[in-house]
C-alpha positions as CSV (number, residue, x, y, z in Angstrom):
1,X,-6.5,-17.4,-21.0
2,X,-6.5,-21.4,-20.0
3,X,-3.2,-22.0,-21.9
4,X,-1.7,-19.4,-20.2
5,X,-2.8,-20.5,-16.5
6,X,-1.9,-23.9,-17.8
7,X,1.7,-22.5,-18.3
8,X,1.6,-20.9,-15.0
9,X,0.5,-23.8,-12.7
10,X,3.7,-26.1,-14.8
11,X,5.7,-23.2,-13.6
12,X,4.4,-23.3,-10.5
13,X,5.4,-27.3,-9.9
14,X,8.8,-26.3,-11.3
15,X,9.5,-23.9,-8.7
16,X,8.2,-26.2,-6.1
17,X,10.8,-28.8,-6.7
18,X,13.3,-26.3,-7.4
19,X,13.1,-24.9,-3.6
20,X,14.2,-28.2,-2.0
21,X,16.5,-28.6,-4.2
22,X,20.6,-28.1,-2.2
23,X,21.7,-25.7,-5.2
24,X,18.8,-23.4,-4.3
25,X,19.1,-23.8,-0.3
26,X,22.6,-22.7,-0.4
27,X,21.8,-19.5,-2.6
28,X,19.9,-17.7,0.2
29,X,19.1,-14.7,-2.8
30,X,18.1,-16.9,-5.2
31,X,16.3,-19.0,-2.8
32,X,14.6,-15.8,-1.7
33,X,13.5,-14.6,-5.5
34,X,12.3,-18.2,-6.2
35,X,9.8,-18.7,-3.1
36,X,8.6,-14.9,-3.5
37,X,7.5,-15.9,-7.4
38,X,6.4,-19.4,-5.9
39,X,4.0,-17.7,-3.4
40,X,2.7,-14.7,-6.2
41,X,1.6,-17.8,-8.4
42,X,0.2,-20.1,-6.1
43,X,-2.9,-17.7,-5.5
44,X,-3.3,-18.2,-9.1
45,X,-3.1,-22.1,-9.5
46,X,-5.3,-22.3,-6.5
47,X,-8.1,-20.6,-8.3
48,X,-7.3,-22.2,-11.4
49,X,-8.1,-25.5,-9.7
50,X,-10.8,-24.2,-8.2
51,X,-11.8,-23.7,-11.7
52,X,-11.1,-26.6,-13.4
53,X,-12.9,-28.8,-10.6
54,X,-16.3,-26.5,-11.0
55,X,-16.2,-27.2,-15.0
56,X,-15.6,-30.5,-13.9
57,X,-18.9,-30.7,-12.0
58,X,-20.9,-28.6,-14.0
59,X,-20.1,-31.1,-16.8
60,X,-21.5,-34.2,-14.7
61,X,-24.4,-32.0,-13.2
62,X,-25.4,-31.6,-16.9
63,X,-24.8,-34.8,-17.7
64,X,-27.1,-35.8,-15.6
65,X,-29.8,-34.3,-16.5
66,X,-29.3,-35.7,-19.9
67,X,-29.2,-39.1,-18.4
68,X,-31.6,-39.8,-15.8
69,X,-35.5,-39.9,-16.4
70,X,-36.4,-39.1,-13.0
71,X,-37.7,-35.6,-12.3
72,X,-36.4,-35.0,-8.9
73,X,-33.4,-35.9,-9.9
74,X,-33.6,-33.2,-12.8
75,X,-34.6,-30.6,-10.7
76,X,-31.9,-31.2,-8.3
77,X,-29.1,-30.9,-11.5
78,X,-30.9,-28.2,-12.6
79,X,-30.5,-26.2,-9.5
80,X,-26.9,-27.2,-9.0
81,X,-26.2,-25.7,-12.8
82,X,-27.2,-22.5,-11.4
83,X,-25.4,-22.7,-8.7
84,X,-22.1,-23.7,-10.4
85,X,-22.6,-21.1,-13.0
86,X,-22.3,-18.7,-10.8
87,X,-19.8,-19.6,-9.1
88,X,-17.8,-20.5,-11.9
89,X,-18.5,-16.9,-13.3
90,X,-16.7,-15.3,-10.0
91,X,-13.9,-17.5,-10.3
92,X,-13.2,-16.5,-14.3
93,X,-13.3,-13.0,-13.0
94,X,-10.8,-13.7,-10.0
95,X,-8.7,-15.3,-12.2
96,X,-8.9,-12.3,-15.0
97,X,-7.9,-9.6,-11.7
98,X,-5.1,-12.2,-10.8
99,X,-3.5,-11.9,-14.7
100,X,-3.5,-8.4,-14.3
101,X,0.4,-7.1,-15.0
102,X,1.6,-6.7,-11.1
103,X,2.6,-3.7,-9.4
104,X,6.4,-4.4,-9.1
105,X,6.1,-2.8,-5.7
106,X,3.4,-4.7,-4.2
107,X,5.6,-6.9,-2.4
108,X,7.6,-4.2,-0.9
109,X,7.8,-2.5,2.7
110,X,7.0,1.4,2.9
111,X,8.1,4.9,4.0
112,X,5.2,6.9,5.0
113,X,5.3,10.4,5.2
114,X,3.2,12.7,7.1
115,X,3.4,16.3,7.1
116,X,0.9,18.9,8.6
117,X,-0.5,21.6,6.3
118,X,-3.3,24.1,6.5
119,X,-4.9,24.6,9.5
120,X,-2.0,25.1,12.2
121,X,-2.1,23.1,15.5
122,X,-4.9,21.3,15.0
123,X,-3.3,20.1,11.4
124,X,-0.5,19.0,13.2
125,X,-3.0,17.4,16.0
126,X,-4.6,15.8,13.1
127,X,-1.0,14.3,11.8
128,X,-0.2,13.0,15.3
129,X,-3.7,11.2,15.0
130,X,-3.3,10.0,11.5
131,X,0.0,8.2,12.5
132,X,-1.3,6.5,15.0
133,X,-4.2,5.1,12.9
134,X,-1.6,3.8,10.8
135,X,0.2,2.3,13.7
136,X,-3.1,0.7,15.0
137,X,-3.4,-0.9,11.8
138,X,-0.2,-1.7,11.6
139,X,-0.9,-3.6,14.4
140,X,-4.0,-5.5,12.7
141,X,-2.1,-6.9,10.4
142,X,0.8,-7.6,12.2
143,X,3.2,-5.9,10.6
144,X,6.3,-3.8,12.0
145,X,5.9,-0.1,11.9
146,X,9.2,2.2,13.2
147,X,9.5,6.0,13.2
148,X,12.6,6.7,11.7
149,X,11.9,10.7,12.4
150,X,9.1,13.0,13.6
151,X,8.9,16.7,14.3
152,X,7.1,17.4,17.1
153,X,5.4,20.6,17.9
154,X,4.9,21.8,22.0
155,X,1.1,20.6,22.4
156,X,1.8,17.3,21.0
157,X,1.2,17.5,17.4
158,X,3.4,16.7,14.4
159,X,4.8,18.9,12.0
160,X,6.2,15.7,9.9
161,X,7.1,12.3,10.5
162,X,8.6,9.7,8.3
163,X,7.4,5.9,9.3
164,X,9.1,2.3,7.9
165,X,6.0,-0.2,7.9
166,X,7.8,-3.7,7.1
167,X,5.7,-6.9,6.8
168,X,3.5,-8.9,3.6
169,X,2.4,-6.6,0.7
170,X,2.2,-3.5,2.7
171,X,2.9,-1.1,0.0
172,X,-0.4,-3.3,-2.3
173,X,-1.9,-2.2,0.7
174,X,-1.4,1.3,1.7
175,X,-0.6,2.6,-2.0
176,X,-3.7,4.3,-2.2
177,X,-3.6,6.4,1.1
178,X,-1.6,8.7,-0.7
179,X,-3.0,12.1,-0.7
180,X,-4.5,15.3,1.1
181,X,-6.9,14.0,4.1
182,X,-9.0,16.7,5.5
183,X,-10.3,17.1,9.1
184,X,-13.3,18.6,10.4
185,X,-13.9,19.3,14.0
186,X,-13.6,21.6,16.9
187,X,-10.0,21.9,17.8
188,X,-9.0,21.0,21.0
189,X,-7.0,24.9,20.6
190,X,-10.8,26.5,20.2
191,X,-12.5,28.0,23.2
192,X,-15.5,28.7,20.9
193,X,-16.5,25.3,19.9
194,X,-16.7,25.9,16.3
195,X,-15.8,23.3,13.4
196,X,-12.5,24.0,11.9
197,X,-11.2,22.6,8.2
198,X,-7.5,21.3,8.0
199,X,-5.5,19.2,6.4
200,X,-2.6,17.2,6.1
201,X,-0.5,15.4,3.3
202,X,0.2,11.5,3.2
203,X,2.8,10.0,0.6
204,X,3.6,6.1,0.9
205,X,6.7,5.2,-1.0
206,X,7.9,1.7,-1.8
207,X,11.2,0.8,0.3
208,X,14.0,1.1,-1.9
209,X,16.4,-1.5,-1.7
210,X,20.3,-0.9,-2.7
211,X,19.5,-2.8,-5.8
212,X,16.7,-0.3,-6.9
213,X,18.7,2.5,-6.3
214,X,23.1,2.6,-6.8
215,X,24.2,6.0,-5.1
216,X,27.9,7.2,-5.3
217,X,28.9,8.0,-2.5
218,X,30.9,11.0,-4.1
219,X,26.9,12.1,-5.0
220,X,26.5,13.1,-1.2
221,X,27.3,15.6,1.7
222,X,26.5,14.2,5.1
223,X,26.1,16.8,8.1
224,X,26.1,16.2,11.6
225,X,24.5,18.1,14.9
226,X,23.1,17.7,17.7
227,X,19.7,16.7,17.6
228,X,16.6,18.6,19.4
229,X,13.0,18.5,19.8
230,X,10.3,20.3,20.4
231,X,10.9,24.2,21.6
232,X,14.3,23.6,20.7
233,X,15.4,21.7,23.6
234,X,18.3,19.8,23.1
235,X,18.0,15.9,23.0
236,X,21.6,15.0,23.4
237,X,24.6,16.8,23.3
238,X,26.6,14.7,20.7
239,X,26.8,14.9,16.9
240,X,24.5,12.4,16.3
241,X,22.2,14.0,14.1
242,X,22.5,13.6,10.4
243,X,21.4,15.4,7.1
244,X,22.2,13.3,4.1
245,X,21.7,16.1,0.8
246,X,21.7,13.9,-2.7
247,X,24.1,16.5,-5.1
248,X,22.6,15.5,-8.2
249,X,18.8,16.4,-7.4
250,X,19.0,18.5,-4.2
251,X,17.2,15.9,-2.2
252,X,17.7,16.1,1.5
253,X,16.8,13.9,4.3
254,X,17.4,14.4,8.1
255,X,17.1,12.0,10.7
256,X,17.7,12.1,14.1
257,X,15.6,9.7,16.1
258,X,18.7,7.4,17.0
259,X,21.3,8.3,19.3
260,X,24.2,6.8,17.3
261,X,25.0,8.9,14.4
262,X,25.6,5.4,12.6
263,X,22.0,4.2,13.4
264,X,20.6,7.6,11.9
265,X,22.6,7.3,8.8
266,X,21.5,3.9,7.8
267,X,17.8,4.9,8.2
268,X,18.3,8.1,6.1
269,X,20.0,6.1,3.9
270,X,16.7,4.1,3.5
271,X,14.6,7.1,3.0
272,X,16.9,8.3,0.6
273,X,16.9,5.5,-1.7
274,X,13.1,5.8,-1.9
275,X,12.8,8.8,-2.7
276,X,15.3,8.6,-5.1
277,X,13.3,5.3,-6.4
278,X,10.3,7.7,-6.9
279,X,12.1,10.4,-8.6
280,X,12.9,8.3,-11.2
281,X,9.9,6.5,-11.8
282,X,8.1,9.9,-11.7
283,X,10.2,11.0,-14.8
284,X,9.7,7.0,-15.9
285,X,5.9,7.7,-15.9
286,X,4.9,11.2,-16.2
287,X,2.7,11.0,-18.9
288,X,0.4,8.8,-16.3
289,X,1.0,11.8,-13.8
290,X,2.6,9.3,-11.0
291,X,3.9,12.3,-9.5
292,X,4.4,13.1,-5.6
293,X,3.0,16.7,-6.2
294,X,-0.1,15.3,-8.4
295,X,-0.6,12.7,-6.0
296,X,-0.2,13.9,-2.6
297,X,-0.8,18.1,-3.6
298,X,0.1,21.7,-1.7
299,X,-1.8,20.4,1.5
300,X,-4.7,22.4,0.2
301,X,-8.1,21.6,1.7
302,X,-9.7,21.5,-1.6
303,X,-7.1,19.1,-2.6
304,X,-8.4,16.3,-0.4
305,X,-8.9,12.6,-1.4
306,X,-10.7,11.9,2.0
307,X,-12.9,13.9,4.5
308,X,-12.5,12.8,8.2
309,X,-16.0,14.5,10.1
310,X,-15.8,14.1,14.0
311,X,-18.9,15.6,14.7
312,X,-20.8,13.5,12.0
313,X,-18.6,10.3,13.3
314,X,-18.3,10.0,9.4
315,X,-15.4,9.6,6.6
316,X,-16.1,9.7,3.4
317,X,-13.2,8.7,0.9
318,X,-14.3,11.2,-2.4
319,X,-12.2,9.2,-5.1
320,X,-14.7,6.6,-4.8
321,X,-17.5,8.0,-2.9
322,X,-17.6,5.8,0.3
323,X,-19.2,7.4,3.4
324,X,-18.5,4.9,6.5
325,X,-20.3,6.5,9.6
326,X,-17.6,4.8,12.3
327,X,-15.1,7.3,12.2
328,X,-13.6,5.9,15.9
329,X,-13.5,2.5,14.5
330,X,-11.5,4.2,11.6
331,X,-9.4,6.6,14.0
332,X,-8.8,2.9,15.4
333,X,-7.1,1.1,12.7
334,X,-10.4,0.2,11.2
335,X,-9.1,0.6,7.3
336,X,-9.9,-2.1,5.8
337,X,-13.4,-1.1,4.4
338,X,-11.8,1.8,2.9
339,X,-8.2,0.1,1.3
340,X,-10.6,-2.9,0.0
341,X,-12.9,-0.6,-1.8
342,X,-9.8,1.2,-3.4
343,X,-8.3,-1.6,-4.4
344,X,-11.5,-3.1,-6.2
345,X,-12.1,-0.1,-7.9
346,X,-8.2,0.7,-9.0
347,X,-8.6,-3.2,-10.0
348,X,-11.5,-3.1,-12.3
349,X,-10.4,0.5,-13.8
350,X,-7.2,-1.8,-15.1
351,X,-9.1,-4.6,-15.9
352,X,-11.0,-2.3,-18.2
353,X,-8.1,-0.8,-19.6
354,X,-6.9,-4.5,-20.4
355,X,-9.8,-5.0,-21.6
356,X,-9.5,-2.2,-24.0
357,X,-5.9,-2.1,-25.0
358,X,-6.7,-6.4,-26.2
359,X,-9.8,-4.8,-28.0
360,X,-7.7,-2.6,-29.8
361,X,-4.9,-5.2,-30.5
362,X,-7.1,-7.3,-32.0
């Protein structure tokens, strides 16, 4: 492991010169490529250091209590030893997580897709209030959320919506939101006061860039109308609604939030390419079941990867069994608990599978 992170902090100098050098300034792409891989491997030469200083000073606090004759002094290093140890034990396993093969997507921006699904209005409630969490946190970590299109029902649910989120690592972040989130609680529809069960499907999909994904454009049929919301009331009376149907795998996406039919195009265009992007790493990796249908489901209550309880002011995500009893904080933006517990356990499971896989090797 050293003489690889001693490759990787010698690649990490070369790519600092290299960014003020003029040939890369006046290649804005490569430019671009070269900081992103500067900034993925300075989080691991700063822990390296980290690293090299503690064995460093765990060397001279044992030293020392080879050299000096004076017990105080002994006790002193000896207490420091433990100290160091330990710390020097977190940092080897930082540093093993950090040399964990990356998601390729990690850096990327997201589509997320919400659709309402058994349960009625109040699902459709609940998908108007799941957005908005997601646009609260968003806000928390100061990235850019848009809604590129939502279909609204009359008492101010959602049927669907489709979301862009742009900013740092959003999709490391929110990759593990997809799935079937239930809801428990009276409806605001029920006269009766009893507890209902819904749910709703969430799918977060890596942005697609036009590199990922080459379309023909003799691969599509692109319809326009007039765009309408909820009740059918018409929105404007132009042609600026567009459905954009991929040929080759009957993939359709509509959008109609803009008023230009230009502005509309480009964003389907963007939720076409990742979904296209998904498709074919699905087929790429369906012996690991990286599937939309395996990994969001039907919308099936008993499908559900997280249980939001209003009486209870509870959620409790079930693929790792955390129960958080602040379900307004949550409702709020409040996610980090839950996406840092995902991501330590979806961490460890690969670095046990590394683990494993060298075991075997060897």
């Amino acid at each position: 492991m050293l003489d690889k992170l001693a490759q990787i902090e010698t690649r990490y100098e070369e790519l600092t010169n290299e960014l003020s050098s003029p040939e890369l300034l006046s290649n804005p792409s490569a430019y671009g490529k070269a900081a992103k891989q500067h900034r993925s491997l300075g989080e691991i030469v700063e822990k390296y250091r980290a690293l090299k200083t503690l064995n460093e000073e765990l060397t001279g606090a044992r030293q020392l209590t080879e050299l000096t004759e004076d017990d105080d002094m002994r006790e002193l290093a000896r207490v420091e030893i433990e100290a160091l140890q330990e710390q020097l034990e977190q940092a080897e396993n930082d540093l093993k997580l950090l040399l964990i093969p990356r998601d390729p997507n990690d850096e990327k921006n997201v589509i997320l897709e919400i659709r309402a699904g058994t349960g009625g209005d109040e699902a459709s409630l609940f998908a108007a209030d799941i957005l908005r969490m997601y646009a609260r946190y968003a806000e928390r970590q100061r990235w850019k959320m848009e809604i590129l299109d939502a279909s609204e029902t009359g008492i101010g649910g959602l049927k669907e919506a489709v979301a862009l989120i742009e900013g740092d690592k959003v999709y490391s972040r929110l990759k593990h939101e997809s799935g079937v989130h239930r809801v428990q609680r009276v409806p605001q529809t029920e006269a009766s006061g009893r507890i209902h069960t819904s749910a709703i499907t969430v799918a977060v999909l890596p942005e697609a860039e036009e590199v990922d994904v080459k379309i023909d454009p003799k691969d599509l049929r692109i319809d326009t109308f007039c765009s309408s919301g909820p009740g059918g009331q018409s929105v404007n009376t132009t042609y600026s609604a567009v459905r954009i149907t991929h040929l080759p795998t009957n993939v359709v996406v509509s959008m109609q939030d803009e008023k230009s039919q230009i502005k509309n195009r480009e964003k389907g265009m963007r939720v076409l390419r990742s979904r296209l992007q998904e498709l074919e790493e699905r087929k790429q990796h369906e012996a690991e079941a990286s599937e939309r249908r395996s990994m969001v489901g039907s919308g099936d209550r008993s499908e559900k990867i997280r249980t939001y309880n209003f009486k209870e002011n509870r959620v409790t995500d079930h693929r790792i069994g955390l129960t958080i009893h602040q379900l307004n904080l949550v409702m709020d933006g409040a996610l980090d608990q839950i996406i840092d517990g995902l991501t330590t356990h979806y961490q460890a499971e690969k670095l046990r599978n590394e683990t494993e896989s060298t075991l075997v090797t060897v």
